[in-house]
C-alpha positions as CSV (number, residue, x, y, z in Angstrom):
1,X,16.4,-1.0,-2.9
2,X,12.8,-1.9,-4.1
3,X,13.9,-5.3,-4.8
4,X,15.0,-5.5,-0.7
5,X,11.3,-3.8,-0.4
6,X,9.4,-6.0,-1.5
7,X,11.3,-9.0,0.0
8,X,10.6,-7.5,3.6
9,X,7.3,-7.3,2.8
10,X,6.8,-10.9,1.0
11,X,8.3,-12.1,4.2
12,X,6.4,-10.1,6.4
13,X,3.1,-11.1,4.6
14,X,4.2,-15.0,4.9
15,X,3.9,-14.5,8.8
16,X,1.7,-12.0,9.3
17,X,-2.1,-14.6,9.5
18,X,-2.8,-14.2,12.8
19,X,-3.2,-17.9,14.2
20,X,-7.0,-17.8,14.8
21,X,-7.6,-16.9,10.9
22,X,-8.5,-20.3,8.5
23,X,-8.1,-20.2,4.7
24,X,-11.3,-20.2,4.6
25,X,-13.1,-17.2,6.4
26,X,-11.9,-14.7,3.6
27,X,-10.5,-12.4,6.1
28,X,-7.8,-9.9,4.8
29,X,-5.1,-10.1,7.3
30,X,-2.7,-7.7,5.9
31,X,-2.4,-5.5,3.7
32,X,0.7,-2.9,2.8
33,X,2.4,-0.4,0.2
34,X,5.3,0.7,-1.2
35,X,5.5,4.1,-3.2
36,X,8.7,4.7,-5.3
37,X,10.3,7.3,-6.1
38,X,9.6,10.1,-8.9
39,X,11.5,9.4,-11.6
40,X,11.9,13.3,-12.8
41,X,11.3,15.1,-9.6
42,X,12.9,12.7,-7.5
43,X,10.8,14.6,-4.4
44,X,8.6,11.7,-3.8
45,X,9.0,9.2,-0.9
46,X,10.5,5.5,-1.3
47,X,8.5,4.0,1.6
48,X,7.0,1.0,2.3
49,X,4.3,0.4,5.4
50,X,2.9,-2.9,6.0
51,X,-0.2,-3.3,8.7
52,X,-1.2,-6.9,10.3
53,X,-5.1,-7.5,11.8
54,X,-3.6,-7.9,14.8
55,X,-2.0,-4.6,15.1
56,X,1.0,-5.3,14.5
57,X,2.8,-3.7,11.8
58,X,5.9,-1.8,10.0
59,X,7.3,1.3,8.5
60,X,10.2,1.5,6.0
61,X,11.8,4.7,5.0
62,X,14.1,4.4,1.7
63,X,14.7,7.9,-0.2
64,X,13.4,11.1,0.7
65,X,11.4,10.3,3.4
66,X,11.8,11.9,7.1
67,X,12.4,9.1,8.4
68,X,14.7,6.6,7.4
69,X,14.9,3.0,8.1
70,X,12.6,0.5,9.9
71,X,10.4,1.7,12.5
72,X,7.7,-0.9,14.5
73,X,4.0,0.1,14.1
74,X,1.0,-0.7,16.4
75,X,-1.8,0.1,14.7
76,X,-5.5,0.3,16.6
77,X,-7.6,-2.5,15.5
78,X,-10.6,0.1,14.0
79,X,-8.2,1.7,12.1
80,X,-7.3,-2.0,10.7
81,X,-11.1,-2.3,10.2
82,X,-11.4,0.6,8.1
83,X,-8.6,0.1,6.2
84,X,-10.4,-3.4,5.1
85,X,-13.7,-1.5,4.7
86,X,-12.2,0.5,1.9
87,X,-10.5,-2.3,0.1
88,X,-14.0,-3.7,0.3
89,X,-16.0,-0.5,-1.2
90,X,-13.7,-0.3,-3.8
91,X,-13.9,-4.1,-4.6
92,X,-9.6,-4.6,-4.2
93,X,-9.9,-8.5,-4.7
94,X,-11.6,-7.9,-8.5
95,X,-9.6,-5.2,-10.1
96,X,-7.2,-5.4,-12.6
97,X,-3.4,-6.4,-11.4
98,X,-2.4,-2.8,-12.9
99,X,-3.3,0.3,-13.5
100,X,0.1,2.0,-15.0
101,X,-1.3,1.7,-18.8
102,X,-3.9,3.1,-21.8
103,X,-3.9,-0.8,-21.8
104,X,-5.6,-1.3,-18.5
105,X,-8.0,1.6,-18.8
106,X,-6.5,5.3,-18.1
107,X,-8.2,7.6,-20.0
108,X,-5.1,9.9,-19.4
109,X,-1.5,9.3,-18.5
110,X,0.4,12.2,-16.8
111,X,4.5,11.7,-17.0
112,X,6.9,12.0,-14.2
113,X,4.5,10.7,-11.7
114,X,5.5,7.7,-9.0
115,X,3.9,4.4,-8.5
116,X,3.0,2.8,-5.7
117,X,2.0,-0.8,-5.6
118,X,-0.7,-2.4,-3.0
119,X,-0.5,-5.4,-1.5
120,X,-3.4,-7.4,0.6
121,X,-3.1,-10.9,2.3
122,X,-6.8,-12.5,2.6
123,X,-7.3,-16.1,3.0
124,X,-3.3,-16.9,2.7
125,X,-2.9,-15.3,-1.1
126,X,-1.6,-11.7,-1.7
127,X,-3.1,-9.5,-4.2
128,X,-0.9,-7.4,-5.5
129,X,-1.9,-4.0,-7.6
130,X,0.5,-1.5,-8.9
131,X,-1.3,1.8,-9.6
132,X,0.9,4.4,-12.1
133,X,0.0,8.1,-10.2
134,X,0.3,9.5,-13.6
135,X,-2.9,6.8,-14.5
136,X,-6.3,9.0,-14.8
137,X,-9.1,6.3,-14.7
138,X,-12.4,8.4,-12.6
139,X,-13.9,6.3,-10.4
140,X,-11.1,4.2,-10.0
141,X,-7.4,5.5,-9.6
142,X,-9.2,8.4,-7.2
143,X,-9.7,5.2,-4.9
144,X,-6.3,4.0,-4.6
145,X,-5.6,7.4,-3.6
146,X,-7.9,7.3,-0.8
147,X,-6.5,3.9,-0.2
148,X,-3.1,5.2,0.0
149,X,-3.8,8.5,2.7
150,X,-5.8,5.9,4.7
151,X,-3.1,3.5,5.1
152,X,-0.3,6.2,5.5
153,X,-2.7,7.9,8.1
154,X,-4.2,5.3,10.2
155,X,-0.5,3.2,10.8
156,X,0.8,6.6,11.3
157,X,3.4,6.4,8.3
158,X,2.2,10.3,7.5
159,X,4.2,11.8,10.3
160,X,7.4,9.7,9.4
161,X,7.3,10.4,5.8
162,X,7.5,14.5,6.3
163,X,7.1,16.9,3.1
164,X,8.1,13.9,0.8
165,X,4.8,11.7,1.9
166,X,2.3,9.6,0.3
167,X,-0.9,10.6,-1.3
């Protein structure tokens, strides 16, 4: 299932520059998530949301979600916009590809937690960041969490994903 995931959303990212947006301006055009799982639990939500600048975007339920399946988004440009302010204040495009590790910096690691990787289109590349839950690095894995309710908020994936949600 992840694998099909993150296909969708590969593809989804490949198309998803709107056509007035140039290599060069360094906007972020999309950005997206997908949260597994918990591998003990099993209570958390497989889900993957991707949102486009132009307000375009889309919802996918896996496992233990409310809703199942794929579900069209539109998505208010301001809520785009603040979406992209917090990648900004938390400086997305120069952290580490990971955060799942002692290795890249957790000062603690909790077990039986979920992951849920980020992905963000500027200037034609994707960034990708997979972020351990179980990963306690102040200052930093706090972020993606706000990251994460942000996203699942403002493209209104909260209110698909029920009890099982997202952070």
């Amino acid at each position: 299932m992840k694998i099909i995931a993150i296909s969708v959303f590969l593809l989804f990212a490949s198309f998803a520059a709107p056509a007035h947006a140039t290599a060069s301006d360094g906007a972020v055009t999309a950005v997206a998530l997908e949260q597994g799982t918990c591998s003990f639990w099993g209570d958390c939500a497989h889900y993957m949301v991707a949102v486009n600048s132009d307000g375009t975007g889309s919802y996918i339920g896996l496992e233990v979600a409310k809703t199942k399946g794929g579900v069209a988004l539109k998505v208010p440009k301001s809520s785009f916009t603040a979406i992209v302010q917090q990648l900004d204040k938390m400086k997305y495009f120069t952290l580490r590809d990971s955060y799942t590790s002692k290795d890249d910096g957790c000062k603690e690691l909790h077990t039986d937690q979920t992951s849920v990787t980020f992905y963000a289109v500027r200037s034609g590349k994707t960034k990708r960041i997979e972020v351990y839950w179980g990963c306690v690095l102040p200052g930093v894995t706090n972020q993606f969490e706000e990251l994460a309710g942000l996203i699942n908020k403002l493209s209104g994936a909260s209110a698909l994903l029920g009890s099982g949600g997202g952070k």
